[in-house]
Backbone bond lengths (Angstrom), bond angles and torsions (degrees), N, CA, C in turn:
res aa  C-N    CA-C-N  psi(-1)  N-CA   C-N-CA  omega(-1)  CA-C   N-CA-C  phi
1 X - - - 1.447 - - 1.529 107.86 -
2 X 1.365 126.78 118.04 0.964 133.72 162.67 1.785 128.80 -69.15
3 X 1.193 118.03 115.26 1.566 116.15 -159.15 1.544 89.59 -95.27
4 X 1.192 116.71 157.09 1.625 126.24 152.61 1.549 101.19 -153.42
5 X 1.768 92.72 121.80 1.672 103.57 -178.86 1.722 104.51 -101.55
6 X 1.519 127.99 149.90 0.929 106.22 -161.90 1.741 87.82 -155.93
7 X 1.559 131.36 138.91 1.508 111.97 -140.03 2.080 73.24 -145.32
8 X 1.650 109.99 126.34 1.336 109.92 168.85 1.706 88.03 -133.47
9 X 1.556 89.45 125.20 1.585 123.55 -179.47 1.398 116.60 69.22
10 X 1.537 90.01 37.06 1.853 93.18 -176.15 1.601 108.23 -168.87
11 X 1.370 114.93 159.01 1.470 131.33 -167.08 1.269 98.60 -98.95
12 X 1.580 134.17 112.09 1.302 108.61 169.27 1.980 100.99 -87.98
13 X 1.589 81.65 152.26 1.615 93.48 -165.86 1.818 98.26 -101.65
14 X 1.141 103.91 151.37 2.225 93.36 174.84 1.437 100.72 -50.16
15 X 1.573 134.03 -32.96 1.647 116.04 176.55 1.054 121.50 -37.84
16 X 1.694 113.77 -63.35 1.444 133.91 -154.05 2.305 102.36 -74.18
17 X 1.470 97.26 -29.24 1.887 119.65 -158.14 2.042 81.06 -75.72
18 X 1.828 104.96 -62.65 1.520 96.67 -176.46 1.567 117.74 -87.79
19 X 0.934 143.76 15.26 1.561 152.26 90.40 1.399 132.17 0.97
20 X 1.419 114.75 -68.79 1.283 129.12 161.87 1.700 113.33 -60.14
21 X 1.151 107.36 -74.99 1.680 122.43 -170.89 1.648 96.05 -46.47
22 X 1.585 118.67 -41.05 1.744 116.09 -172.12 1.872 104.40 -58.83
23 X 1.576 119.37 -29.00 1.093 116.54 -146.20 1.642 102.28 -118.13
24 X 1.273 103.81 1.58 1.465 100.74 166.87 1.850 95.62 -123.81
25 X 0.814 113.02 50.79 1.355 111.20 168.37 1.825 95.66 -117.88
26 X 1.641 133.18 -17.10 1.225 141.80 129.38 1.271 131.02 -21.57
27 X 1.649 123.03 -17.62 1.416 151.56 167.28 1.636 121.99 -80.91
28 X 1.582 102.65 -33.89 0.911 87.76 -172.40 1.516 101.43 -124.59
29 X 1.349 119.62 42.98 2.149 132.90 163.89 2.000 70.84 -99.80
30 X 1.162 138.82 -67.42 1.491 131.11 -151.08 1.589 106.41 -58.69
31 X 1.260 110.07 -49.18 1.477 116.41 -161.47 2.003 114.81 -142.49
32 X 0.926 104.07 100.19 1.539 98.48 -179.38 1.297 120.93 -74.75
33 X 1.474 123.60 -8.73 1.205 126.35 164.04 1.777 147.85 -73.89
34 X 1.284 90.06 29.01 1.684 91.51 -169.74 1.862 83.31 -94.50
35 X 1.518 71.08 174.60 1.898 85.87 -165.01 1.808 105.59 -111.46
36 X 1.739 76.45 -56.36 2.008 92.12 -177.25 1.457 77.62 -125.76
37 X 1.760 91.29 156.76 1.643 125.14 152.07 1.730 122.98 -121.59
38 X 1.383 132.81 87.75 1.390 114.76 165.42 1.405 118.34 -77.01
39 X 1.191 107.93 139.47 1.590 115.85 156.49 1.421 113.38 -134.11
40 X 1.346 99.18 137.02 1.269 123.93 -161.93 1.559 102.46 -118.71
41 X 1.549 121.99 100.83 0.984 137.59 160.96 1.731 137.06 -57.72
42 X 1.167 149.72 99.64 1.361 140.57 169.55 1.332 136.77 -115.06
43 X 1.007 128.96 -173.19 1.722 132.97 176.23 1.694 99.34 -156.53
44 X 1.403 110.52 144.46 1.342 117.36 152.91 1.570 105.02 -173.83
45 X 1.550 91.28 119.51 1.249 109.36 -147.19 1.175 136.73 58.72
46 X 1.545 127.13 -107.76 1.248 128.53 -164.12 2.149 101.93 -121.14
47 X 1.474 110.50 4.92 1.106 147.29 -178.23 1.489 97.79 -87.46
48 X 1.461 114.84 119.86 1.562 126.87 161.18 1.592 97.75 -105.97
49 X 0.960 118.70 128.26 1.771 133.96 156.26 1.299 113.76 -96.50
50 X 1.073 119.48 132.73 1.861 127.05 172.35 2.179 93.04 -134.36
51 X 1.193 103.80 109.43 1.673 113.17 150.19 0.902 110.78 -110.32
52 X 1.706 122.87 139.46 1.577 148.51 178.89 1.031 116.81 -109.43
53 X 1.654 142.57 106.57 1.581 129.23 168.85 1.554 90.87 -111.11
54 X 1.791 96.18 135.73 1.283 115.40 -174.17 1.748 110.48 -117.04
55 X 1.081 122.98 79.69 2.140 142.05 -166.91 1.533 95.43 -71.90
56 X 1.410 112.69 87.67 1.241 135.90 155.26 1.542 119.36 -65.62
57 X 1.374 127.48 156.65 1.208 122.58 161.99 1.823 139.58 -67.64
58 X 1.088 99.63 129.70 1.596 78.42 -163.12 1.675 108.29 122.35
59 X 1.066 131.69 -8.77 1.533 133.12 -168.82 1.113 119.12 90.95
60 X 1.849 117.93 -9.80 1.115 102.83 -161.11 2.046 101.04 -101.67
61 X 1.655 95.32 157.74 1.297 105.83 -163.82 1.572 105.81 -131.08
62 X 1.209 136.01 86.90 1.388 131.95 -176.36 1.872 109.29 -72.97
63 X 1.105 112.85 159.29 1.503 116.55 -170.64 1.923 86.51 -152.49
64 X 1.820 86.73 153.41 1.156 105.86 155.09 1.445 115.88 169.65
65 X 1.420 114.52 148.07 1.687 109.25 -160.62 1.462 96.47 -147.08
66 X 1.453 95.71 163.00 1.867 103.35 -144.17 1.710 76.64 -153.00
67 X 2.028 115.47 118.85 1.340 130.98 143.76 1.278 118.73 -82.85
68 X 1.695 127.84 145.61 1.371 133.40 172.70 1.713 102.09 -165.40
69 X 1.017 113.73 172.61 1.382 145.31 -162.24 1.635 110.19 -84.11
70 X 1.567 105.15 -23.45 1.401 128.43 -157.76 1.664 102.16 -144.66
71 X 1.802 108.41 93.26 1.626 87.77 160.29 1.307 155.28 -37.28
72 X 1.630 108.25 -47.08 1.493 106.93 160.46 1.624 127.56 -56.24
73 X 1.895 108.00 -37.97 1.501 84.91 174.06 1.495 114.45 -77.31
74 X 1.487 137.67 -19.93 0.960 133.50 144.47 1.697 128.54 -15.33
75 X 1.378 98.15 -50.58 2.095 103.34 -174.43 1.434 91.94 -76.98
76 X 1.369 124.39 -49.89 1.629 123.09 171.34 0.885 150.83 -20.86
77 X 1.629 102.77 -55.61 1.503 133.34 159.51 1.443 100.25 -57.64
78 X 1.562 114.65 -75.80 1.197 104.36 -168.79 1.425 146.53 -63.59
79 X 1.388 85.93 1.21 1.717 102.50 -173.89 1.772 86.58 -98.68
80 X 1.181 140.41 -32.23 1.231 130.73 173.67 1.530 119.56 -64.91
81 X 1.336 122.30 -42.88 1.629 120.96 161.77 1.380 114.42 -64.42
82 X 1.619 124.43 -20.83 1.562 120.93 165.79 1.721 101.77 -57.39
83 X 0.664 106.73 -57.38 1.533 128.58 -163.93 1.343 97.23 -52.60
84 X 1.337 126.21 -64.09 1.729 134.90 -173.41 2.073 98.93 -52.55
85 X 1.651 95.28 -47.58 1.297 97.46 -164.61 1.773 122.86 -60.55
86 X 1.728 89.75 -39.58 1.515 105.23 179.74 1.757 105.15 -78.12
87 X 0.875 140.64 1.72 1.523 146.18 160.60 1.210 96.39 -64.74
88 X 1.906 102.77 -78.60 1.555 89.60 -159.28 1.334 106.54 -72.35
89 X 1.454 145.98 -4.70 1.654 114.55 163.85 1.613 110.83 -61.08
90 X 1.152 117.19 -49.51 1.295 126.65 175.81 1.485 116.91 -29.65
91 X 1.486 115.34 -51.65 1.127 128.01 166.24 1.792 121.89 -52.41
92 X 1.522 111.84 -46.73 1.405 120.92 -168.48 1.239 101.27 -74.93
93 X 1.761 110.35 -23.85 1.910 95.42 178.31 1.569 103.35 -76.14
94 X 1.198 106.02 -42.34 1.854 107.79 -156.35 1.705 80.77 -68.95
95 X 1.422 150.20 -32.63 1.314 130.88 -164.75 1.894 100.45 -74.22
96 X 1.655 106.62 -25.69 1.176 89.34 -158.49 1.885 107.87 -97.68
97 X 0.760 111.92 10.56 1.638 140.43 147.76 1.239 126.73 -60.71
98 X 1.640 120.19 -41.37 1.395 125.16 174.40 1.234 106.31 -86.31
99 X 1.361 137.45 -3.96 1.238 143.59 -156.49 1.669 104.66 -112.89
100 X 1.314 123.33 4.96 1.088 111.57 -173.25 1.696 89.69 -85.67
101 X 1.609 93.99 162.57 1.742 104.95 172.91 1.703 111.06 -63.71
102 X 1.319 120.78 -178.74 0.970 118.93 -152.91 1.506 86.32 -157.11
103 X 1.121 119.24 153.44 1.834 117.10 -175.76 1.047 120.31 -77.84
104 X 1.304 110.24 -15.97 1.931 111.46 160.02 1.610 111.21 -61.68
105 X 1.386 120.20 -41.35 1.414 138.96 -153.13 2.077 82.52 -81.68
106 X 0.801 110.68 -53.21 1.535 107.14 -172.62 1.383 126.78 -74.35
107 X 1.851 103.72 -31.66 2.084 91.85 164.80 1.408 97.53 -94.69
């Protein structure tokens, strides 16, 4: 998995860089297939922003971004809705696999 951390109105420090990288490594016990990871770090004001795009194979690109008061619980959150999100794709492939016809289903 290729990471790219990327910090608007802010320094990322090695805390926040091995912080991040510790908590999306949780991404890949669910799913070994991601390709790229951006995260896109912010501040405005008293507002921490964390957005995640997760470049799967196939075109597909999951996203999701999590505001808080506190960057780390910020990466937390959002690494926990990664987590919910990459399940259920996980799920929609393996459902859509069982769903193929079957040679009874076709004569």
């Amino acid at each position: 998995m290729n990471l790219q951390l990327t910090g608007h109105h802010l320094d990322i420090t090695p805390a926040i860089r091995r912080h991040v990288t510790s908590k999306l490594e949780k991404l890949n016990r669910h799913f070994d297939n991601i390709t790229d990871t951006n995260v896109i770090l912010s501040t405005d004001k008293l507002q921490h922003k964390v957005e995640v795009t997760l470049h799967l194979p196939g075109k597909k690109d999951l996203f999701a971004e999590c505001v808080d008061t506190d960057m780390y619980a910020a990466v937390d959150m959002v690494v926990d809705k990664l987590v919910r999100i990459v399940q259920k794709q996980k799920e929609i492939r393996v459902d859509k696999r069982r769903e193929a016809p079957s040679v009874k289903d076709i004569v």
